[in-house]
C-alpha positions as CSV (number, residue, x, y, z in Angstrom):
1,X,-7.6,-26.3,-13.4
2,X,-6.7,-30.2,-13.2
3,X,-10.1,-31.1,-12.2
4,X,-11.7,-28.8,-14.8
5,X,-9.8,-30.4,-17.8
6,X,-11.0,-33.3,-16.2
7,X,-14.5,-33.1,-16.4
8,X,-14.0,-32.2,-19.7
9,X,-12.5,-35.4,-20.6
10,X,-14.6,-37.5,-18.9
11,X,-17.6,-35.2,-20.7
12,X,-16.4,-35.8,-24.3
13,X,-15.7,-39.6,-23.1
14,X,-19.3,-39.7,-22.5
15,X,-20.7,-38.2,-24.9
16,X,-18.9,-39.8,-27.7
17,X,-20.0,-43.3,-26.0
18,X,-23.8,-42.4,-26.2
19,X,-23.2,-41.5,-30.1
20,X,-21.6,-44.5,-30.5
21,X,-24.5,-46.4,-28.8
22,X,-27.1,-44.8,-31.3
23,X,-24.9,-45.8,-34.2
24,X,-24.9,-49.2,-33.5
25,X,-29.1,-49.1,-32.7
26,X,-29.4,-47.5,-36.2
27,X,-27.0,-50.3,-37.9
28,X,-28.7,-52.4,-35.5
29,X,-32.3,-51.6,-37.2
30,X,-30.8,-52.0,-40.9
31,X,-29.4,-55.0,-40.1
32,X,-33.2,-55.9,-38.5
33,X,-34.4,-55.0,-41.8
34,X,-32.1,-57.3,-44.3
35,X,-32.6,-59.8,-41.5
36,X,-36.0,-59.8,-42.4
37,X,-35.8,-59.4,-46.7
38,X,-33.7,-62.2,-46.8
39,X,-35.7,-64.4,-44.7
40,X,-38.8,-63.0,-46.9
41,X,-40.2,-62.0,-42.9
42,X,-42.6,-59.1,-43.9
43,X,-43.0,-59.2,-39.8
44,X,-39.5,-58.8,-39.1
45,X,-39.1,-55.7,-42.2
46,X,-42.2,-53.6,-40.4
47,X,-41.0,-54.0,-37.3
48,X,-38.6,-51.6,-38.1
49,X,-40.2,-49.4,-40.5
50,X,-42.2,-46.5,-40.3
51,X,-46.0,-46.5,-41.5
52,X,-45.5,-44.0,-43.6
53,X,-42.2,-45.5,-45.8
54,X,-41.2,-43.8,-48.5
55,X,-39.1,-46.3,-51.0
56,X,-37.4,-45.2,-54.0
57,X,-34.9,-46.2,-56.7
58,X,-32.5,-44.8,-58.8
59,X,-32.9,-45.8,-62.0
60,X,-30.2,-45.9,-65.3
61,X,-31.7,-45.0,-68.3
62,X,-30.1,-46.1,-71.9
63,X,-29.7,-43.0,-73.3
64,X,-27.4,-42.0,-70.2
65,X,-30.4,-40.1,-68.0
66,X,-31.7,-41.0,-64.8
67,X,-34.9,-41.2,-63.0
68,X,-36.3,-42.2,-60.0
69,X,-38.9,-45.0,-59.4
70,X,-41.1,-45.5,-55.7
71,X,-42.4,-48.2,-54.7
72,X,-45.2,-49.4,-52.3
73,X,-43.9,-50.4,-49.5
74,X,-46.9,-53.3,-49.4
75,X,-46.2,-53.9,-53.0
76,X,-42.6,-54.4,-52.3
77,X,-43.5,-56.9,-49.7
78,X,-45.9,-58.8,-51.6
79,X,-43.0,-59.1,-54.3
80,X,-40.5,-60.4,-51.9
81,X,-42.6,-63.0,-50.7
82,X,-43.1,-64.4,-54.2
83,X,-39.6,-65.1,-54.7
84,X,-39.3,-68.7,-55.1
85,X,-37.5,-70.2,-52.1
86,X,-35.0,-72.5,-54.2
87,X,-33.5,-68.8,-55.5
88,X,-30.9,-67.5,-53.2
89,X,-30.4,-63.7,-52.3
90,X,-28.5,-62.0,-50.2
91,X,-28.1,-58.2,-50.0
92,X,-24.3,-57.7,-48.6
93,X,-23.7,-54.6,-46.5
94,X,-20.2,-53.5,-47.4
95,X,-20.2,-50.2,-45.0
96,X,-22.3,-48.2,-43.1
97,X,-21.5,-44.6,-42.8
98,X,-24.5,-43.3,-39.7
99,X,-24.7,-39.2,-38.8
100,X,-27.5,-38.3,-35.9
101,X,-29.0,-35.4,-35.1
102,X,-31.4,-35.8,-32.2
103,X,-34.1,-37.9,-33.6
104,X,-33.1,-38.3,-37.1
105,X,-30.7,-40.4,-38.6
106,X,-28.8,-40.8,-42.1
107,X,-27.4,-44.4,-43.0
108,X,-24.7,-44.2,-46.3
109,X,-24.5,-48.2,-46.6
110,X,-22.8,-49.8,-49.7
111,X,-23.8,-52.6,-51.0
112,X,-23.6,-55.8,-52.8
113,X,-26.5,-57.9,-54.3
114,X,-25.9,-61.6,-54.5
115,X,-28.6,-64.0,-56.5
116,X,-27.6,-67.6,-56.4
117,X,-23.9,-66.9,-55.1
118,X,-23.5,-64.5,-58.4
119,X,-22.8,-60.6,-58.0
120,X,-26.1,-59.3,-59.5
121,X,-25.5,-55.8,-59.2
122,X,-24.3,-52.9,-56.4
123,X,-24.8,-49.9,-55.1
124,X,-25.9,-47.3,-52.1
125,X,-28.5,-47.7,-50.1
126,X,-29.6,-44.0,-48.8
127,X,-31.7,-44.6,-45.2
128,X,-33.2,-42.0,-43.3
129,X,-34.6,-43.0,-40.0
130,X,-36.6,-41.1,-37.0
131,X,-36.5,-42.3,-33.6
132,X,-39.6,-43.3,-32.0
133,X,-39.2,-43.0,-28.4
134,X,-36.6,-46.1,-28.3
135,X,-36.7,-47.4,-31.4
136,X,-35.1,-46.1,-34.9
137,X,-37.6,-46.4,-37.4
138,X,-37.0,-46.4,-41.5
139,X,-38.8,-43.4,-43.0
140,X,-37.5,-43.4,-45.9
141,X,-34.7,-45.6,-48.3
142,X,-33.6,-44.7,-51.7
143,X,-31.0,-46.4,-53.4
144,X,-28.8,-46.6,-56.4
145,X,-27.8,-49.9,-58.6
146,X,-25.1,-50.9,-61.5
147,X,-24.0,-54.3,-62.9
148,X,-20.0,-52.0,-63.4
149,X,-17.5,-50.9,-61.3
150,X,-18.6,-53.6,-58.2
C-alpha cells in the first residue's frame, strides 16, 4: 500500500512539473512577442505568431456601448514600425493567468501601457495559442483598454 501511495505521489509530482513547464513556454512566447513590439522587431513578433492571427480590440463607445474592432495583423505591423523611435513605449505585463489543454492554451495577462514613462491606458490582454509541435503559437489576442481604474 506504501509503495502504491507512492507512485501516486511521485505521479502528481510529475505531472504537475510538466504543466508547469508548458506555462512558462506559453509566458515564455508572450514575453517573445512584447520583446519584439517594443523593439518594433516584426521578425521577432512572427516568430511567435500563427499565420493565420486573428487580432481584435475592445472598444469603449461614448454613449456607454461597446464594440469590437480587428486588425490586420500586417497592418498592425506596418503601424508599429512607424512609431517614431524618440517616443518611448512599453507594454507592462502585470500578471499572467495560463490554462492548457493539450495543444491549446489561454493567457489572462493584465496590463499596463506606458508612452514616454506616462500610464497611457490598461487593461487585459486575452491570448489564445496552439502548439505547433514544440512551439506555442499566438492564434488569436483580443484585448480590452481604459484610461480609469489603472
Amino acid at each position: 500500500m506504501k509503495k502504491l501511495i507512492s507512485v501516486i505521489i511521485i505521479f502528481i509530482c510529475l505531472k504537475i512539473s510538466a504543466q508547469s513547464e508548458e506555462k512558462l513556454a506559453v509566458q515564455q512566447t508572450i514575453e517573445t512577442f512584447f520583446k519584439g513590439f517594443h523593439a518594433q522587431d516584426s521578425i521577432e513578433m512572427k516568430s511567435v505568431v500563427h499565420g493565420k492571427i486573428i487580432l481584435q480590440t475592445i472598444i469603449n463607445v461614448s454613449d456607454g456601448s461597446h464594440q469590437i474592432k480587428t486588425d490586420d495583423f500586417s497592418d498592425f505591423l506596418i503601424s508599429i514600425s512607424k512609431i517614431p523611435t524618440e517616443m518611448k513605449f512599453e507594454e507592462k505585463i502585470l500578471s499572467y493567468n495560463v490554462q492548457i489543454d493539450g495543444p491549446m492554451a489561454n493567457a489572462w495577462t493584465k496590463y499596463e501601457f506606458w508612452i514616454n514613462g506616462a500610464l497611457n491606458h490598461c487593461g487585459v490582454n486575452s491570448f489564445q495559442l496552439l502548439k505547433e509541435g514544440e512551439i506555442w503559437k499566438i492564434v488569436y489576442l483580443i484585448d480590452t483598454r481604459r484610461k480609469e481604474g489603472c
